[in-house]
C-alpha positions as CSV (number, residue, x, y, z in Angstrom):
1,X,24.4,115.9,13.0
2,X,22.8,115.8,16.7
3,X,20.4,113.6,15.4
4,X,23.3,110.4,15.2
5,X,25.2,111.5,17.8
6,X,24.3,108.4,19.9
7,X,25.3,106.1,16.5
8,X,28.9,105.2,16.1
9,X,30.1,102.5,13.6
10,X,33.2,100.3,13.8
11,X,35.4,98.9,17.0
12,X,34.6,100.4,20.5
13,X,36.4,103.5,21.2
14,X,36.4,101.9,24.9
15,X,36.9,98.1,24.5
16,X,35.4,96.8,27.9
17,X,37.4,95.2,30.7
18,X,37.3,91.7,31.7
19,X,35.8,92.5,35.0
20,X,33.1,94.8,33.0
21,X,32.2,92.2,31.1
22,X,31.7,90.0,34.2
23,X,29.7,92.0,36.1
24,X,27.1,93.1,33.0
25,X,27.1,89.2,32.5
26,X,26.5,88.7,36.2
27,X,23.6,91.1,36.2
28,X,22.0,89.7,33.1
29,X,22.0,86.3,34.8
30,X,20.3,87.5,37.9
31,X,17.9,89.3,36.6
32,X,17.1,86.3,33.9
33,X,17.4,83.7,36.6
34,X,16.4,84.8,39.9
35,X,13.2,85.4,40.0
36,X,12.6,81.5,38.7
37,X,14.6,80.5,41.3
38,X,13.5,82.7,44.2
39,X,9.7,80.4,43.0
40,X,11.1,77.4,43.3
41,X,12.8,78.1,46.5
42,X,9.2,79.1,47.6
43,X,7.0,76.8,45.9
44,X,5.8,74.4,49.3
45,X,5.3,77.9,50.6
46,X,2.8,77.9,47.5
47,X,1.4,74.6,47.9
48,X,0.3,75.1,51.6
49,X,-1.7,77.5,50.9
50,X,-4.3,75.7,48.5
């Protein structure tokens, strides 16, 4: 029905590309790592102000 549209089981009916898999892997990593280091690139900025 509609209602499982959105579930498919078994292999992908669109395996992903290297370069796909780079990118979402790229994106993940950013988004996971830099805001930590974007803080630690700023932290005297953090301790002047005290």
């Amino acid at each position: 029905g509609a209602a499982r549209r959105g579930i498919v089981s078994g292999p992908p009916q669109h395996p992903l590309r290297p370069a796909e898999s780079v990118v979402g892997f790229v994106a993940m990593l950013v988004s996971c790592l830099g805001p930590a280091a974007w803080v630690l690139a700023h932290l005297d900025n953090y301790k002047k102000r005290e």
